[in-house]
Residue, then its C-alpha position, 0 to 999 in steps of 0.5 A: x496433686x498439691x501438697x493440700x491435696x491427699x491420696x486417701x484410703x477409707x474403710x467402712x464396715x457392715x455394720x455402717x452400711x445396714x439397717x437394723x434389718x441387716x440389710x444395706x441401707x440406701x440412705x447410709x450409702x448416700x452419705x458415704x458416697x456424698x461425702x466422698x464425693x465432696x473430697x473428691x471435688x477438693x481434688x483429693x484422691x480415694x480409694x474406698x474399702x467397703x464391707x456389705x456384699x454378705x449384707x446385700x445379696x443374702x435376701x436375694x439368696x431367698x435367706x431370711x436371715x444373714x447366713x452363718x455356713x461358709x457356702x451360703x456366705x460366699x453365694x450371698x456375696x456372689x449376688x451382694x457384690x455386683x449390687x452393692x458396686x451397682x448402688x455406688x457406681x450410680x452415686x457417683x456417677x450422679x456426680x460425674x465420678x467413674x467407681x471401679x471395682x478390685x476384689x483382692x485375696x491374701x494371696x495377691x499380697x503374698x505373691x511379690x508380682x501380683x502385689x506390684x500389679x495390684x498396685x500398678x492397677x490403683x496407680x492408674x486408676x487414682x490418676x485417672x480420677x476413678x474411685x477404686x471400690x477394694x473388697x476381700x473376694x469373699x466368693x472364692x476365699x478360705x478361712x486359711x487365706x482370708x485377710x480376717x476382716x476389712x481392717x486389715x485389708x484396708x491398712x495393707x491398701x494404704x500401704x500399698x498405694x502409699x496413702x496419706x491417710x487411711x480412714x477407719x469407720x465403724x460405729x465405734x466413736x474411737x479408743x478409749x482408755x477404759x470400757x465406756x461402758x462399765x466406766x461411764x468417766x472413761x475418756x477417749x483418746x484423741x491423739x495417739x503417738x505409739x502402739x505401746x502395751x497399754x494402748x493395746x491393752x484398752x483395745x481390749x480382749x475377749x468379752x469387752x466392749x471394745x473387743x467385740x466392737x473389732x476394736x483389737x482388729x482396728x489396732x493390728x490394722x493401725x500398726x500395719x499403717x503406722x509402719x508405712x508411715x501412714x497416720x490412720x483415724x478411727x472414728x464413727x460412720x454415723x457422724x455428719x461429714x465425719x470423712x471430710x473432718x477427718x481429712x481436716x484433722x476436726x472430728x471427732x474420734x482418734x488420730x494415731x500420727x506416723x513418724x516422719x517419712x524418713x522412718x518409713x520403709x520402701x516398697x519391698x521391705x513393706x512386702x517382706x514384713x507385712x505381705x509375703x509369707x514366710x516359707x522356711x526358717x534360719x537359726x542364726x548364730x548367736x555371734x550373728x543377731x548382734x552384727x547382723x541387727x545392730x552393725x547391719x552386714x550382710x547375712x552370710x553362709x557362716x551365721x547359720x546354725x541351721x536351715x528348717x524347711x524346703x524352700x527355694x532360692x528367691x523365697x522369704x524365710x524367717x531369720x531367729x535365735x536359738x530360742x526361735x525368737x524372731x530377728x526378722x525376714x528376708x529374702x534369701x539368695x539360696x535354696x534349702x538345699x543349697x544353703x545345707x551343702x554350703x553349710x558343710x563348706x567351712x571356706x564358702x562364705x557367701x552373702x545368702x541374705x542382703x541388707x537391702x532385702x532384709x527387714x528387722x524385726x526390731x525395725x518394725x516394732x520401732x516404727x509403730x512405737x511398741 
């Protein structure tokens, strides 16, 4: 690709694809899928994370309305998902574009090997020209191992097939510094730099109507691609050729920029701080946090004050203070009941965590501004 050509990810939400029935909309898919297209004719590469399969197939489950159970949401996403990829796959063929379909669960982003398929697989498929359709796999996923909403999902895809940029649609105009709604001189934010307190704070929380919008869930998803070094927009579904203005850096919305690429992490450290989950917990010495987060040494044998959890050698653990307050992951080179015998052992001061291995947590509030 050119340098004006860009890998781009795109997110859009239920509530951007249905009538006011509740069910999906022809007329909106076509929009979307018309729009993508015309990116894809300027020889930018797409992967597109859609919402709706609930949408779709609860009426084909004889409900009359959107079911509220577990099981009935995961039957009707059973019927949805196929006929929701069958409308794509025929709007994009029309145009002469092949969609593929990649339903992922949380555990194929904590498990480092299915992680690095996941992206070997959207790798081929973006040189290739296809358009890789990502959806939670809401049929078989529990509560405990769900991603929580397509935001999330779509800013961990961004990251992992290293995007320049990821879309956010909704039928949210952007973030605005106050409730539009109750403060009608409230003003939307056009450019942000950083995560700071306040940003989050306008997300708002329980109640607002940002907060209800999904507005928190957006920001978390925009932290998750800001430390990827992946600059996100969020912005209306609704909007006439709002996908191919935001590429052009002209919608109307809001733009939150990443820092430069040199901040970015690589591949395995964005999977320690953002994808594996953490199996056990290292107290380090207070002598240790300061050389290990501002000198960058390695972690020894001799930093831990004491080991919590049964975990093996290869695993991620969570390295923090007295206190339990957090200092960062890594992974660690020893098992629990290695690193206990070890401990006893005044003379053995081996490396238990590498630097290359080991992701800071002041790194990561760094990288998204916090």
């Amino acid at each position: 690709m050119s340098k004006e050509q860009k890998r781009i990810v795109i997110k859009i939400g239920s509530s951007s694809l249905t009538s006011r029935h509740g069910e999906i909309s022809r007329k909106k898919l076509e929009k979307l899928a018309n729009e993508i297209v015309h990116l894809k004719d300027m020889g930018h590469e797409v992967v597109l994370v859609s919402s709706g399969a609930v949408a779709a197939g609860y009426r084909k489950l004889g409900c009359l309305e959107r079911p509220n159970k577990l099981p009935e949401k995961q039957a009707a996403a059973s019927i949805g998902q196929g006929l929701l990829m069958e409308s794509y796959s025929q709007l994009f063929l029309s145009h002469g574009y092949v969609a593929s379909q990649i339903l992922i669960l949380r555990s194929d982003f904590l498990d480092e090997s299915r992680y690095k398929n996941v992206r070997n697989t959207l790798n081929v498929l973006l040189e290739r020209g296809i358009i890789p359709i990502v959806n939670e796999n809401d049929t078989v996923s529990v509560d405990r191992l769900k991603f929580g909403d397509n935001d999330t999902l779509s800013a961990k895809v961004a990251g992992l097939v290293d995007a320049d940029q990821l879309i956010i649609l909704s039928d949210i105009d952007g973030l605005y510094n106050e409730n539009p709604t109750t403060n009608k001189h409230a003003k939307l934010l056009q450019k942000v730099h950083s995560i700071t307190p306040e940003i989050e704070a306008a997300a708002g929380g329980s109640g607002s109507f940002v907060g209800t919008g999904g507005m928190k869930s957006k920001i978390e998803a925009v932290k998750i691609a800001m430390a990827s070094g992946i600059s996100t927009f969020l912005g209306n579904a609704g909007e006439k050729n709002i996908v191919i203005h935001a590429v052009k850096k002209t919608a109307r919305g809001t733009y939150f920029e990443a820092k430069s690429p040199v901040a970015v992490m690589n591949q395995k450290k964005k999977w320690i701080a953002f994808h594996s989950g953490s199996q056990g917990e290292i107290f380090l010495k207070p002598c240790a946090e300061n050389r290990i987060v501002k000198e960058r040494e390695n972690i020894r044998t001799d930093d831990i004050l004491r080991v919590n959890g049964t975990f093996d050698g290869g695993a991620v653990i969570r390295l923090v203070d007295e206190d339990e307050n957090n200092i960062g992951r890594g992974v660690v080179n020893f098992s629990s009941e290695e690193l206990e015998t070890m401990m006893k052992d005044q003379a053995n001061n081996e490396i238990i965590i590498e630097m290359k291995d080991f992701v800071c947590h002041v790194d990561v509030r760094v990288t998204v501004g916090l």
